[in-house]
Backbone as JSON Lines, residues from 0, in Angstrom:
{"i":0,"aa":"X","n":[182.57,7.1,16.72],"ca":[182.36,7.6,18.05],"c":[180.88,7.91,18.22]}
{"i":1,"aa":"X","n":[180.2,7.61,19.04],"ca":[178.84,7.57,19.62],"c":[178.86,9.0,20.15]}
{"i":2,"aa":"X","n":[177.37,9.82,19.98],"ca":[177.25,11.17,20.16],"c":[177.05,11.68,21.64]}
{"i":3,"aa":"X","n":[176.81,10.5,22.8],"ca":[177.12,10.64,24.06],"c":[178.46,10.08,24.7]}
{"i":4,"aa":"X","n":[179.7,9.66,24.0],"ca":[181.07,9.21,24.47],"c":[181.85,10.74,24.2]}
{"i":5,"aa":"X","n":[182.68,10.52,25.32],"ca":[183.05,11.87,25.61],"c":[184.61,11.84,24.41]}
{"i":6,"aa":"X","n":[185.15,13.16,24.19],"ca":[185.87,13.22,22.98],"c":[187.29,12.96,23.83]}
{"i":7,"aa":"X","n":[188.15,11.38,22.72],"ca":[189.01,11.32,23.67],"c":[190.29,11.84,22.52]}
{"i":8,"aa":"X","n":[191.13,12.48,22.96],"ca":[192.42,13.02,22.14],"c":[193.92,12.43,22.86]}
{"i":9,"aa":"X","n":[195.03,11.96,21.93],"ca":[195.95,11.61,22.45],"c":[196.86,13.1,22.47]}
{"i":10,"aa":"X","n":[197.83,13.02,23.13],"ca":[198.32,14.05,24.43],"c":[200.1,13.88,22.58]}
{"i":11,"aa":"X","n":[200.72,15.11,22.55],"ca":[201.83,14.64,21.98],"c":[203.08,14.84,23.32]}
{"i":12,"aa":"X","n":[203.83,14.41,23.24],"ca":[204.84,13.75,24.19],"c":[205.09,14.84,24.8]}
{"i":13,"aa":"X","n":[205.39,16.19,23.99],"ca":[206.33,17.75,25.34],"c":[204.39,17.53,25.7]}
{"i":14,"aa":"X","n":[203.2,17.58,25.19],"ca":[202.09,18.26,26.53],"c":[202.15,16.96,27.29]}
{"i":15,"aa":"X","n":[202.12,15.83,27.02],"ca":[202.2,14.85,28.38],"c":[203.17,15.35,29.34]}
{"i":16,"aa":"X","n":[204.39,16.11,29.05],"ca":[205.76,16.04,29.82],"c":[205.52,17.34,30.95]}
{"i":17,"aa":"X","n":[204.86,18.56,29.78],"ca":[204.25,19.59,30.63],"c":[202.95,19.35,31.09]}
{"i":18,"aa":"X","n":[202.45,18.2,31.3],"ca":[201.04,17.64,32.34],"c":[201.3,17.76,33.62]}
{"i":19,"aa":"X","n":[202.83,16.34,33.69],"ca":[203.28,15.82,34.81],"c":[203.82,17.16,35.5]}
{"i":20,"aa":"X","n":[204.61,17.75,35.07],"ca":[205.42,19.19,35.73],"c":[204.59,19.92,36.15]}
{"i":21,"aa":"X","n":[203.28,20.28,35.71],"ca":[202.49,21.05,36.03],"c":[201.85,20.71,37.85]}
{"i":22,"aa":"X","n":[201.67,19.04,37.77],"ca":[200.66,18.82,38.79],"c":[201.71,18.12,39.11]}
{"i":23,"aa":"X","n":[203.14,17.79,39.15],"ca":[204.15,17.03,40.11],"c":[204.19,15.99,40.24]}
{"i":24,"aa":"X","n":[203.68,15.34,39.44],"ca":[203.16,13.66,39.44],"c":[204.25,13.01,38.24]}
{"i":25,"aa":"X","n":[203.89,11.6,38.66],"ca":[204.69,10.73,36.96],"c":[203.8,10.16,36.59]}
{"i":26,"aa":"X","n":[203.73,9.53,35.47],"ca":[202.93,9.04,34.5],"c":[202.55,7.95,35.18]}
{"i":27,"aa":"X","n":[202.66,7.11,36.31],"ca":[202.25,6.01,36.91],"c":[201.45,6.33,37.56]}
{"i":28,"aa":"X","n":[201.52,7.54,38.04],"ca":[200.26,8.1,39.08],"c":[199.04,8.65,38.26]}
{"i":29,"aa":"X","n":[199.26,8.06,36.91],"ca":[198.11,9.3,36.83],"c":[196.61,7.35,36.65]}
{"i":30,"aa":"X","n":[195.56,7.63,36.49],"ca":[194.58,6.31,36.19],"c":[195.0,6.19,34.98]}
{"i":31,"aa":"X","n":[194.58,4.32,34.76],"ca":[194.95,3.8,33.42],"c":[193.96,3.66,33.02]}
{"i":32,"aa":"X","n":[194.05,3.2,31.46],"ca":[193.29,3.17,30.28],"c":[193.76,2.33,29.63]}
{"i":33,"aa":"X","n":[193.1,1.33,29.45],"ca":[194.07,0.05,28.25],"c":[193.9,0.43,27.06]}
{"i":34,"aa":"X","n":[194.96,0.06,26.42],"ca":[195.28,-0.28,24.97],"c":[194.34,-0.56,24.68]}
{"i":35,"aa":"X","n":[193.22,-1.62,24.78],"ca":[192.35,-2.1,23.99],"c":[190.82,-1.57,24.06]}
{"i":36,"aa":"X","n":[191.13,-0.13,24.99],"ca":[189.58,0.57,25.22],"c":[189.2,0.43,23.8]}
{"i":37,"aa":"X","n":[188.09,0.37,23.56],"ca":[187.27,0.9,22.25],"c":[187.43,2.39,21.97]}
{"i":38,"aa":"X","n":[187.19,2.63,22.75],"ca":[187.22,4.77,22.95],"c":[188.07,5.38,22.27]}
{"i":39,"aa":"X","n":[189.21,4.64,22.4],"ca":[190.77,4.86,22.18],"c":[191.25,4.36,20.7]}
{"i":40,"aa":"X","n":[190.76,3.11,20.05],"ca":[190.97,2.22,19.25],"c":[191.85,3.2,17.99]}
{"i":41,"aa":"X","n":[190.89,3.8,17.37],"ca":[191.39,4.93,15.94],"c":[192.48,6.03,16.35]}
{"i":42,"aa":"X","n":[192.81,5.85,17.68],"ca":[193.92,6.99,18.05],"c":[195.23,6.68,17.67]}
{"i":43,"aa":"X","n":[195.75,5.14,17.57],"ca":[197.11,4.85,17.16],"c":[197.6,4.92,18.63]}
{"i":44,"aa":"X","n":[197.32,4.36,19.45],"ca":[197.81,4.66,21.02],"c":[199.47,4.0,21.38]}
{"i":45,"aa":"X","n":[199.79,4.17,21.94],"ca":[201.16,3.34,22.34],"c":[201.53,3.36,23.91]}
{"i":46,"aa":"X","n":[202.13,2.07,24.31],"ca":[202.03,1.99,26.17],"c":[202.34,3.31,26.4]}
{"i":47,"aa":"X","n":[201.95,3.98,27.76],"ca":[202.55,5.07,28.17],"c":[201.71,6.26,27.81]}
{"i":48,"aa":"X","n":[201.41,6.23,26.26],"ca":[200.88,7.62,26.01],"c":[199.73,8.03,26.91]}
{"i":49,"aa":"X","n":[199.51,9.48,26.76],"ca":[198.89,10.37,27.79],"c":[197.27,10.44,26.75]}
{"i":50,"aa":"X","n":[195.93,10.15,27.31],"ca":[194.81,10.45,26.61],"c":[194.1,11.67,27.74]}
{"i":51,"aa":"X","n":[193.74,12.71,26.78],"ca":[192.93,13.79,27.43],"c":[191.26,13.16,26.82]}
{"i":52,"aa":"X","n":[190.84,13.11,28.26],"ca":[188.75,13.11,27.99],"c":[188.59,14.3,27.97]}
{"i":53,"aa":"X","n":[187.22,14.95,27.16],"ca":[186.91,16.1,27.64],"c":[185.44,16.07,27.72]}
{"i":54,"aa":"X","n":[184.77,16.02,28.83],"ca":[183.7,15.56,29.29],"c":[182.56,16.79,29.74]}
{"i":55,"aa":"X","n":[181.45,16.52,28.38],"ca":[180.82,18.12,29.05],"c":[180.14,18.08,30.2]}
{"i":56,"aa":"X","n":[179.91,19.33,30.78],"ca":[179.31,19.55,31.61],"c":[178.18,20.64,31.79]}
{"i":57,"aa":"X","n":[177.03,20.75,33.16],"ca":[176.16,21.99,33.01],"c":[177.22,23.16,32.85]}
{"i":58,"aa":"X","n":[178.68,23.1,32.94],"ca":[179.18,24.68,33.15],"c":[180.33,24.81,32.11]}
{"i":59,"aa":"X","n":[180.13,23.74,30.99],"ca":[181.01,23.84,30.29],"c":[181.69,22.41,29.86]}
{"i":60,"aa":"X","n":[183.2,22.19,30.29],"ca":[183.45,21.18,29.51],"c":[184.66,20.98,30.74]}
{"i":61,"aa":"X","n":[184.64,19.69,31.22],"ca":[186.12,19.28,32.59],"c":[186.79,18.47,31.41]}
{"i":62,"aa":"X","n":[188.66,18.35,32.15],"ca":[189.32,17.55,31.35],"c":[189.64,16.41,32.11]}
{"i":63,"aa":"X","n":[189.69,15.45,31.58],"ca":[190.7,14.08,32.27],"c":[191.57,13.82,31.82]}
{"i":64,"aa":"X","n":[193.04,12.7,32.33],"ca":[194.19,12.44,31.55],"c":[194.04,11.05,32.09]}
{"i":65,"aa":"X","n":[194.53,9.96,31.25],"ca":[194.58,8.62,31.66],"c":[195.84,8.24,30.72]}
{"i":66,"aa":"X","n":[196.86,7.16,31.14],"ca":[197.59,6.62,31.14],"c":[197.29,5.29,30.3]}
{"i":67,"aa":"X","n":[197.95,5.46,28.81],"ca":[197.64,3.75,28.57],"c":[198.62,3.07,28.89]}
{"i":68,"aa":"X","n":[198.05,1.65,29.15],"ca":[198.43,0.55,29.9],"c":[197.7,-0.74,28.98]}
């Protein structure tokens, strides 16, 4: 991982499940991320699973969730 790529972590299945419940959405709604990102590669990914970015910022650190596809 390169020291400016943001840290990506795979999600285990109950926090993907309490993602969707939280914000009311399904896993189709959320943006995709392919299988074959580089970013992703060493995670062991599988269709479906949930990836959290965590992307710093001046005020700290925002999260993202993407959908592999």
């Amino acid at each position: 991982m390169h020291v400016l790529q943001p840290k990506h972590t795979k999600l285990k299945q109950e926090e993907a499940t309490k993602l969707v419940a939280k914000y009311n959405i399904s896993l189709a709604q959320l943006p995709k991320i392919s299988k074959e990102d580089p970013s992703i590669f060493e995670l062991n990914v599988q269709l479906g699973d949930v990836i959290k970015i965590e992307r710093k910022t001046s005020d700290g650190s925002e999260e993202y969730f993407r959908v592999v596809v």
